[in-house]
GUDREN-957769 format. One record per atom (N, C-alpha, C, CB): residue in one letter; z, x, y. Coordinates in steps of 0.05 Angstrom, whole numbers, plus 5000, padded with zeros to 4 digits. Each point is the difference from the previous one (the first is absolute). Glycine has a CB too. Layout:
# residues N
AZXY...
# end
This chain:
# residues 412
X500050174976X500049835024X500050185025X502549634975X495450385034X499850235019X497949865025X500550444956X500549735067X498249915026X498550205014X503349695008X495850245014X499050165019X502449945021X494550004988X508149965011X501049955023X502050334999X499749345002X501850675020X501150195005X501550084978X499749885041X500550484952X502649974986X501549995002X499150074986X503249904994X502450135007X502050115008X498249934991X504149955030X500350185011X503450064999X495149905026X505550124947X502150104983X499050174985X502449645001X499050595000X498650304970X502049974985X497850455021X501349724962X502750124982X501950155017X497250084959X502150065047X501550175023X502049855008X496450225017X503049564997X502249855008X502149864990X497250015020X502249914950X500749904990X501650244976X496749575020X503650664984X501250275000X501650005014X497150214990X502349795037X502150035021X502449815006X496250205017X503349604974X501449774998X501950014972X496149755029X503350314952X502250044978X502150325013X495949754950X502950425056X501450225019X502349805018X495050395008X504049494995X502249905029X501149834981X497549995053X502049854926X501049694992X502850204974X493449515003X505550824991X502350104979X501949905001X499050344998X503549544983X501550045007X501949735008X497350435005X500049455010X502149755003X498449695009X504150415018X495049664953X498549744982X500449974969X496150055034X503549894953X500149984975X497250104989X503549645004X496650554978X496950054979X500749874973X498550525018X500649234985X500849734981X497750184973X501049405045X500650504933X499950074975X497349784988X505950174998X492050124992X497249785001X500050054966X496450065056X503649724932X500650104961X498349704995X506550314985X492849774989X499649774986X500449784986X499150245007X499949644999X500949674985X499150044970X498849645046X502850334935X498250034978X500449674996X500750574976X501049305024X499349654987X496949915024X507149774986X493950295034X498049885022X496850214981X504649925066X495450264929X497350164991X499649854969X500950555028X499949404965X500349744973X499349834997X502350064997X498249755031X498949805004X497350025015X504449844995X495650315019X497549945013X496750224989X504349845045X497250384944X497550154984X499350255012X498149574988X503150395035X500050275017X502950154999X496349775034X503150504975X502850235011X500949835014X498850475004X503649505011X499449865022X503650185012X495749394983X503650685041X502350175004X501349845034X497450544968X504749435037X500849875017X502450175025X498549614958X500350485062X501050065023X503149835015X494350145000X507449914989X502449775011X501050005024X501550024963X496249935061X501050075028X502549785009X494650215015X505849664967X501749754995X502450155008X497749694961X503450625027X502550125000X500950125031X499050124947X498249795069X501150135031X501949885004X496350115023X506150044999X502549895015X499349765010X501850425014X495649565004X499449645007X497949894981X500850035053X499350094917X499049814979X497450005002X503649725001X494750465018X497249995011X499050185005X500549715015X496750374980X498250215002X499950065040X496649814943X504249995067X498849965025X502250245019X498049364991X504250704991X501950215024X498250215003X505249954985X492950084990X498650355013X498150015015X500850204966X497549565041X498250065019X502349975035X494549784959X506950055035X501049935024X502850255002X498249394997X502550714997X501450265000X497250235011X504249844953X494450155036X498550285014X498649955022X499250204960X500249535050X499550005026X503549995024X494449724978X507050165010X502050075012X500750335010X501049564973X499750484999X499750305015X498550235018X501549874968X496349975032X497250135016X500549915023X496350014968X504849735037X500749965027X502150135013X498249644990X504950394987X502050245014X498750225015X503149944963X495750175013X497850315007X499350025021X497950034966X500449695045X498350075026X502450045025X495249674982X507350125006X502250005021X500750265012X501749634976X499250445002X501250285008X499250195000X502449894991X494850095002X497850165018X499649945035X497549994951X502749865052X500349875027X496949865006X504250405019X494549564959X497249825005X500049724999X498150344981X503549665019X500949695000X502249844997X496850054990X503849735027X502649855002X500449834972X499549955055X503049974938X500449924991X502949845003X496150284987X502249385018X503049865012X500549844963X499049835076X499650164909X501149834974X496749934985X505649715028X494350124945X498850034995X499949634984X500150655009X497749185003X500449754983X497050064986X503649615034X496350224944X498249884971X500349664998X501250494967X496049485031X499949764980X499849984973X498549885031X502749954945X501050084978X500649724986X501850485017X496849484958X501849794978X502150064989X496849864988X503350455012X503450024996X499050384989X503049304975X495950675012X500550364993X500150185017X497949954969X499950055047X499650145021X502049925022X495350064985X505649785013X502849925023X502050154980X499049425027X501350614958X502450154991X499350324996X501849544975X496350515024X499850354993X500450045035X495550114946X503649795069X500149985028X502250045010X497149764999X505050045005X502849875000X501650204992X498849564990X500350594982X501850194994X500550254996X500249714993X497550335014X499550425004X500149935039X494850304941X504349495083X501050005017X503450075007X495749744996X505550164989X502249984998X501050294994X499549514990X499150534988X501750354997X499150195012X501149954962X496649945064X498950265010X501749905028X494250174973X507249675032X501449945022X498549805026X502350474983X495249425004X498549825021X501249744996X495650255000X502649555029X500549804999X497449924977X502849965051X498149684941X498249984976X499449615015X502750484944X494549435075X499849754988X497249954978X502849855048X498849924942X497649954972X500049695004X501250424957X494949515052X499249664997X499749994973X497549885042X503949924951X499249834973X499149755004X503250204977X494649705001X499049684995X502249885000X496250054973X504649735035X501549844996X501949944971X496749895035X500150054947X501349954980X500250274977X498549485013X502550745005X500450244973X501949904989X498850435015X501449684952X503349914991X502050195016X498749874948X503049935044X503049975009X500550324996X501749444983X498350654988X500350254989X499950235016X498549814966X498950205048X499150245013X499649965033X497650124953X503649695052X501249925032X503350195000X497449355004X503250484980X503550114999X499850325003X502249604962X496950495010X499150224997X499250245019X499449704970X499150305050X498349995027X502450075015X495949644995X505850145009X501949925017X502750324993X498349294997X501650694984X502750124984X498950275008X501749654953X495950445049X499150315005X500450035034X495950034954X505349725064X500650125029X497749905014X502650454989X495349414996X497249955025X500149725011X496450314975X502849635044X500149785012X497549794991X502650275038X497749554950X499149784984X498749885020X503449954966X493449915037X498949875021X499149794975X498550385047X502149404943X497049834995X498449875012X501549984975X495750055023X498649835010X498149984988X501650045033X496649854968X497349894997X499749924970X497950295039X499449604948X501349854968X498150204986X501249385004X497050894996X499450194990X501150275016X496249704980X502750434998X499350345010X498750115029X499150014948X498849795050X497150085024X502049855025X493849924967X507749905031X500849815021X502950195008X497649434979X503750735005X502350185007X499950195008X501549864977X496050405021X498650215003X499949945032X497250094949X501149705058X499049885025X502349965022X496349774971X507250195019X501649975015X501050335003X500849454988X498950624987X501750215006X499250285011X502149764967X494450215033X498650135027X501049925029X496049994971X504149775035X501449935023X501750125006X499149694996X502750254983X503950075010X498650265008X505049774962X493350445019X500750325007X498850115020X500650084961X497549735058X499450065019X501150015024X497649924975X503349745023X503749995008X501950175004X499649724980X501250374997X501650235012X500050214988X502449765015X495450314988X499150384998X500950054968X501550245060X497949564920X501350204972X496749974991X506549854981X494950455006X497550104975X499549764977X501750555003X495349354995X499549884975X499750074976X498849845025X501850084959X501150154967X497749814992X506450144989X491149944999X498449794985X500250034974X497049975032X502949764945X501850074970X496950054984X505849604998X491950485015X498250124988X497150155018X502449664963X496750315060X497550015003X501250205029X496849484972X505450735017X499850265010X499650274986X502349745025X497250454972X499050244991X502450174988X496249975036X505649954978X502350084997X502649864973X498150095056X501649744948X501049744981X497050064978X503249545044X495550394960X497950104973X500450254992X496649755014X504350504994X501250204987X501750044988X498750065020X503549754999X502449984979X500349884970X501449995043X497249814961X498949774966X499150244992X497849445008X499550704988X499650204986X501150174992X497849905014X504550144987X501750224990X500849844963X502650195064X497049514938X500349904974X497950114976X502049585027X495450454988X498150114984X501050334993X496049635024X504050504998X500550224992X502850114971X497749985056X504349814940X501450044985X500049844971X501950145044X495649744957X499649844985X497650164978X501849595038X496550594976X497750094986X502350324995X494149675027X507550454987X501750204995X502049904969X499950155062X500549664937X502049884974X497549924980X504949735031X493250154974X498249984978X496750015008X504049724976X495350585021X497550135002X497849804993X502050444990X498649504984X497349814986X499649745005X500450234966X501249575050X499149815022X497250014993X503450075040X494549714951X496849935009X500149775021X497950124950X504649745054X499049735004X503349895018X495749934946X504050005085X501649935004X499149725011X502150455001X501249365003X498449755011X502049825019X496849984953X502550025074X502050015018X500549705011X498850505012X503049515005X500949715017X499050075020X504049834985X493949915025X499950085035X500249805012X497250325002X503749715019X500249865027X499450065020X502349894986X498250275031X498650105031X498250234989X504549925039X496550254936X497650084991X502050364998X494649565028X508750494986X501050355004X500050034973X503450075042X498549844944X500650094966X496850044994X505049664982X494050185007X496350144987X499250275012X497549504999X502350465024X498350185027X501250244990X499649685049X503550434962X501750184994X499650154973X502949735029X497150094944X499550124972X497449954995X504249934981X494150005031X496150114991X499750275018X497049434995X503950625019X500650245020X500650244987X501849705030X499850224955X501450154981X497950094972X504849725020X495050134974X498649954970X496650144996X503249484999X495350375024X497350095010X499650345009X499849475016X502950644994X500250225000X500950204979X500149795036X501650154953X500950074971X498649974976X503349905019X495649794970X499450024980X497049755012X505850214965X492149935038X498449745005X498749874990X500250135022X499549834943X498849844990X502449874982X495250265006X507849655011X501749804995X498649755016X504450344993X496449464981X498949675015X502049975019X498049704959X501850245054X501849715026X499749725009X500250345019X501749574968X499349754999X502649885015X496650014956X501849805067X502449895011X500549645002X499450485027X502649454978X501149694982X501249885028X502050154940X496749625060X500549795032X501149824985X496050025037X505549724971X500349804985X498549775014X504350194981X494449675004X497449865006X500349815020X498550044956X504749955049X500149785027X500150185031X503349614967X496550615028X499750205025X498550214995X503949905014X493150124975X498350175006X497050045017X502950014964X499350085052X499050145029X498350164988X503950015032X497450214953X499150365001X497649904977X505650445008X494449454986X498049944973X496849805009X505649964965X495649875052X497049855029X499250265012X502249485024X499750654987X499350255025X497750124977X505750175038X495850024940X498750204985X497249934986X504750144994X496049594993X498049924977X497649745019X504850094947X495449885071X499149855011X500249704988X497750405016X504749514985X499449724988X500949865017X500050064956X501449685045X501149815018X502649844978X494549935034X506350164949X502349814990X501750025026X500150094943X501249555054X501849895021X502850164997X497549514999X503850495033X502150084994X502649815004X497450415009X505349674970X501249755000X502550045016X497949864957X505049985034X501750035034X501950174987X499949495032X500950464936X501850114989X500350114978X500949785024X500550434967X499650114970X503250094984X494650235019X505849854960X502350174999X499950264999X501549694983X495850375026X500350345003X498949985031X498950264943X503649735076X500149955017X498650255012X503649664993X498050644998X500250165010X496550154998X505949974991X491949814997X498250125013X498049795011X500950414972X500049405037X499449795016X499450015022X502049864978X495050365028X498450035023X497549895006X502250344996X498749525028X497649915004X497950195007X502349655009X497950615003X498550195018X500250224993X500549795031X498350304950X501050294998X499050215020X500349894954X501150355042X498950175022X497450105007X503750104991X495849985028X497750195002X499250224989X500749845027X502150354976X498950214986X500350004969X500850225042X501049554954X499649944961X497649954996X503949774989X495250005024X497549924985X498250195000X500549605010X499150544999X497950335002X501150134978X499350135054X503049884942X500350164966X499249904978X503450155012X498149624994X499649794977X496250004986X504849645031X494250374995X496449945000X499350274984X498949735054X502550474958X498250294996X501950034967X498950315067X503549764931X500850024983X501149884968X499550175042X501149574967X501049794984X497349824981X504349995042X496450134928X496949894976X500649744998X499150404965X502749415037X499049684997X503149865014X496150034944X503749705067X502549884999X499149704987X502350305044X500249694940X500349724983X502749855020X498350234938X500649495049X502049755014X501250034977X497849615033X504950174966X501849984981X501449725008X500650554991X500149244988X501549815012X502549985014X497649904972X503949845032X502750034997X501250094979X499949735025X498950034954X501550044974X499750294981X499349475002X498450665006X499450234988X502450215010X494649874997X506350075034X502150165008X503149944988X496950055041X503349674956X502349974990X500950004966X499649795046X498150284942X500550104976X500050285001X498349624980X501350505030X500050365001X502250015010X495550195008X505449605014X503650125004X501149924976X501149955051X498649824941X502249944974X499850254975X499349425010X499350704987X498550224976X501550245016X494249804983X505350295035X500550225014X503950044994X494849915042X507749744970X502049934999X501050084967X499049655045X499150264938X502150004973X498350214982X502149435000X495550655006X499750224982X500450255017X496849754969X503250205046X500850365029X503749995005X494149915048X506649874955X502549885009X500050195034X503249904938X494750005064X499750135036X498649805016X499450514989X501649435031X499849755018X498650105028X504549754978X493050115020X498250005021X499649745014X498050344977X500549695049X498849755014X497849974985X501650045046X497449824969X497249824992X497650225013X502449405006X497450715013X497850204997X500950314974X498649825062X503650244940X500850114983X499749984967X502150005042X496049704954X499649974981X497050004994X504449815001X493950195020X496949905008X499250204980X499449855055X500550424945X498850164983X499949944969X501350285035X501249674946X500649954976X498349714997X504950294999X495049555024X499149734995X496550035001X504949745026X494050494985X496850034996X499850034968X498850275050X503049984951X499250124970X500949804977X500850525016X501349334989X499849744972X498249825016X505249974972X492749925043X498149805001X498150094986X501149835039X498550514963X496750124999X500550204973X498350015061X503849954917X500850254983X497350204998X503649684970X494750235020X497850014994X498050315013X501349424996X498550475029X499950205023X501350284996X499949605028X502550374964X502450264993X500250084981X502449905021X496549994958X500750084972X499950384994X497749444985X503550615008X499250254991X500350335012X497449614987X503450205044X500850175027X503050085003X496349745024X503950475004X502850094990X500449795038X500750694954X500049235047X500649745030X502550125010X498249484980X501650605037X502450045024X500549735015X498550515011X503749274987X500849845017X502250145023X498849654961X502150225065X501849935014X501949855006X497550155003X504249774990X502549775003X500950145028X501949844944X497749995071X498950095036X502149855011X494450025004X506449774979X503049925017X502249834977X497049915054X505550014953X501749934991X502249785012X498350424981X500449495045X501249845017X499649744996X499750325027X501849534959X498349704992X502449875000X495750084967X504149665051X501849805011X501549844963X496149895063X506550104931X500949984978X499549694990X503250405011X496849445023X498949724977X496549984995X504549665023X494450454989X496750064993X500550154965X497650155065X503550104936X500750104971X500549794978X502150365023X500449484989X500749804978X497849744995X505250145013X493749814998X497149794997X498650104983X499449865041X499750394963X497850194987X500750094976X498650145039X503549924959X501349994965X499549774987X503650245008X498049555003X499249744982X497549984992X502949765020X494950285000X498049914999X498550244977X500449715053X500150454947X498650224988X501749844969X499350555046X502949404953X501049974970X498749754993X504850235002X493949575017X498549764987X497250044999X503249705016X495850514990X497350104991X500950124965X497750185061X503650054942X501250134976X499549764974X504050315033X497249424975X500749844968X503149975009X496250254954X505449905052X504250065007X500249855010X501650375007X497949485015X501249695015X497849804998X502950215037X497849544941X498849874998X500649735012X499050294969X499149415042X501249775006X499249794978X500150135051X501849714941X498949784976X500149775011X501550204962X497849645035X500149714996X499449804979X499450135037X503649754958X499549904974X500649625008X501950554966X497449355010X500649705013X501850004973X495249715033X506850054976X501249874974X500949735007X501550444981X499849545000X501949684999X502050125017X499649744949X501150005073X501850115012X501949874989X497950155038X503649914941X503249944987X501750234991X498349604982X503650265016X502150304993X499550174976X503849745019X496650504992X499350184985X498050155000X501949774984X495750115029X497150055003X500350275005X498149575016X503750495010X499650185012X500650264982X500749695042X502250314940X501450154991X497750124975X505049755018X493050014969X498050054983X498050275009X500549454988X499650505036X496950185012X502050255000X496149655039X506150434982X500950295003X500350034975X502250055041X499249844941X500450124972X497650164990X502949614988X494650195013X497450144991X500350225003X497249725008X502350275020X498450265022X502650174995X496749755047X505350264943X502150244999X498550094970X505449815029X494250104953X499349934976X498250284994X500249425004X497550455019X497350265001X500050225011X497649725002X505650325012X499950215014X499550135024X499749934968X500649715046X499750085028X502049885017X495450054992X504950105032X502949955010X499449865027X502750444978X498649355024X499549725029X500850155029X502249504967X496650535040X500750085035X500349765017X496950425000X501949375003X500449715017X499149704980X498450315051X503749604940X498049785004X500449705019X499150224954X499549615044X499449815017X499549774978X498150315041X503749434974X499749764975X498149885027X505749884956X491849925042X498949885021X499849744987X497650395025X502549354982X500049734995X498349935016X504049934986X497649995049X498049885017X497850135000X503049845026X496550394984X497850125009X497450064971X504050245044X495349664938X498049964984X499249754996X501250354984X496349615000X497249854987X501649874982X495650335002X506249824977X500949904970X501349715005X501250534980X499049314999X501349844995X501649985011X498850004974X503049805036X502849985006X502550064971X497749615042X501750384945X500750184976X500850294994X497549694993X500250495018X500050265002X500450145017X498349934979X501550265029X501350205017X498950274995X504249735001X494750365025X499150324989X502750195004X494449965017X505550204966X501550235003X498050225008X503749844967X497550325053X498150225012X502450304999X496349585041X503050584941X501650284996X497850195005X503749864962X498350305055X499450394997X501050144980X500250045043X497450164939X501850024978X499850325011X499249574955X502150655032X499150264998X499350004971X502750215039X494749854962X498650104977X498750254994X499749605002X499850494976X498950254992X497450095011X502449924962X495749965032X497449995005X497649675011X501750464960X496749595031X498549805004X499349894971X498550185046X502349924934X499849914974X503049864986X496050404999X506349635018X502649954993X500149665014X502150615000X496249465027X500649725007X498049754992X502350255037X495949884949X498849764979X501149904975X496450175015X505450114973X501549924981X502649845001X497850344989X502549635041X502349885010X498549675002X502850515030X494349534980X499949704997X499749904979X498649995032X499950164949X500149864976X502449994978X495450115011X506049915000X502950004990X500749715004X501550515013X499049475020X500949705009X497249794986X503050195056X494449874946X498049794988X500949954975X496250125023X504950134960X501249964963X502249785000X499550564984X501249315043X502949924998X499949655018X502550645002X494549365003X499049735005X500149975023X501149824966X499050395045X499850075040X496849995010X504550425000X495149485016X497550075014X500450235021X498549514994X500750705014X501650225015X496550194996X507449964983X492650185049X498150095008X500650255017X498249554994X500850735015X500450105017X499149975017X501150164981X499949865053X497949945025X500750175020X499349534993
# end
């Protein structure tokens, strides 16, 4: 995927110079392999846990090395420095928020309105001053240019600076240093720093590695811009954190020149790669943090046979969004099932059915007696249970258990 437009204008070099400055005090997150995840899907598949940063996010190292570049110029005397605000869904407000903080600056950070709760508090707890406004990214960016014109602070952009794209690249560099034989990486994008930063890396190092980068299909920007298409864009996702409407300028020039394909991915494709990632990794990511794992189980196919470098790029995920997404992932699984059975509504009826269903081996989470609210007879009565079940073969044997016992009973 290559242009005639400008290149590049991140090197290696820079992205050298930036692990020099970042030594020390970042994390060089542990890049190893998945062997169940390479099992299932047919490929190596090796996984980068930027999940283990102090703010849970890949995003402190680009926003740490422009920070510091701005001390530099300070006390060089090339430039003032009264504080430093960002717009942010939350990562980049916290890598911000909190290397500000330990370098002794002021810190404001616009957020969308509706970021979670999680990474507001969060934000807050690192010393920076909390603005929400507007109901995206593009609509918060836009205030918080204002404020900094307002009052003289440096803008921290959470991707489509040179600087911040250096810093992300330092993930590549420790990633192809921990495992040489990488053919095939496959990234999360959103404004487009994380990709930009590690094809930077990679194209210089090793250049006949694939790169493949992962939008989620209700926000791809970088994928219309690159591939020329027009899919619509939507208002909301759970991988919030790459929920751009706009990506940068100087991304999209990498992305063009450097970056070999980008794939969409659903919701649901994302929220089964977190549930997989939760109980076979027992490591907890967001929802872009999951985008990568969720290409490679839509497309196994594509990977088979390859050694796949993923990213788990964040770990910030609001706990009742988590708890939805479990359930929901365990009622894809076959593990939480809903029944509905009809019977006679007389005594006992009821005690007949749990007995069954204990019978087969499955254990009642809710149930519900309904009279008024059904079709049936005035006679009958649906009973409506959550069961936890094994699989998707346990809870047929669960119905045909109650049908062996003169039940009419269905799953829905």
């Amino acid at each position: 995927m290559t242009s005639a437009e400008s290149p590049a204008t991140v090197t290696l070099a820079d992205v050298e110079a930036a692990a020099r400055r970042l030594a020390g005090q970042v994390l060089d997150t542990p890049c190893v392999e998945s062997k169940t995840l390479s099992e299932i899907t047919g490929a190596q598949v090796f996984l980068k846990f930027e999940n283990l940063q102090f703010t849970a996010s890949f995003k402190e190292r680009g926003a740490l090395n422009k920070l510091l570049a701005l001390v530099a110029a300070r006390d060089d005397g090339t430039a003032a420095l009264k504080g430093v605000i960002a717009a942010s869904a939350g990562n980049h407000a916290q890598g911000v928020a909190h290397h500000a903080q330990r370098l002794g600056l002021r810190a404001v950070i616009v957020m969308p309105r509706h970021t979670p709760t999680v990474k507001v508090e969060r934000t807050r707890g690192f010393g920076a001053e909390v603005l929400l406004h507007g109901e995206s990214f593009d609509e918060a960016r836009a205030h918080a240019l204002e404020v900094a014109a307002a009052q003289g602070l440096s803008f921290v952009h959470p991707f489509d600076d040179p600087l911040v794209i250096a810093g992300q690249g330092t993930i590549g560099l420790e990633m192809l240093r921990a495992q040489p034989t990488l053919d095939t990486l496959v990234i999360a994008v959103g404004g487009g720093g994380l990709i930009s930063g590690i094809a930077t890396v990679a194209r210089a190092l090793k250049p006949g590695l694939e790169i493949v980068g992962v939008q989620t299909a209700r926000f791809p920007a970088m994928v219309n811009l690159v591939k020329g298409r027009t899919h619509p864009q939507g208002t909301s996702t759970i991988a919030e954190g790459i929920a751009v409407g706009e990506p940068g300028r100087i991304t999209r020039a990498i992305v063009r020149d450097l970056v070999d394909d980008m794939v969409l991915v659903d919701e649901a494709d994302i929220e089964h790669a977190l549930v997989m990632l939760l109980e076979i990794e027992k490591t907890l990511v967001e929802g872009a943090g999951a985008a990568g794992l969720a290409a490679l189980l839509k497309a196994p196919g594509r990977y088979a046979g390859r050694r796949v470098g993923l990213v788990l790029c964040g770990g910030n995920i609001d706990p009742l969004l988590l708890s939805a997404i479990i359930e929901r992932g365990m009622v894809r699984a076959g593990r939480l099932a809903r029944i509905r059975v009809d019977a006679r509504d007389a005594p006992g009826a009821l005690a007949r059915i749990t007995a069954t269903v204990a019978e087969a081996g499955a254990n009642i989470e809710e149930v519900h007696h309904q009279r008024a609210f059904t079709t049936l007879s005035a006679q009958n009565a649906e009973v409506e249970l959550v069961l936890q079940t094994r699989n998707h073969a346990h809870i047929g044997a669960v119905i045909a258990s109650l049908v062996a016992q003169g039940f009419e009973a269905k799953a829905y």
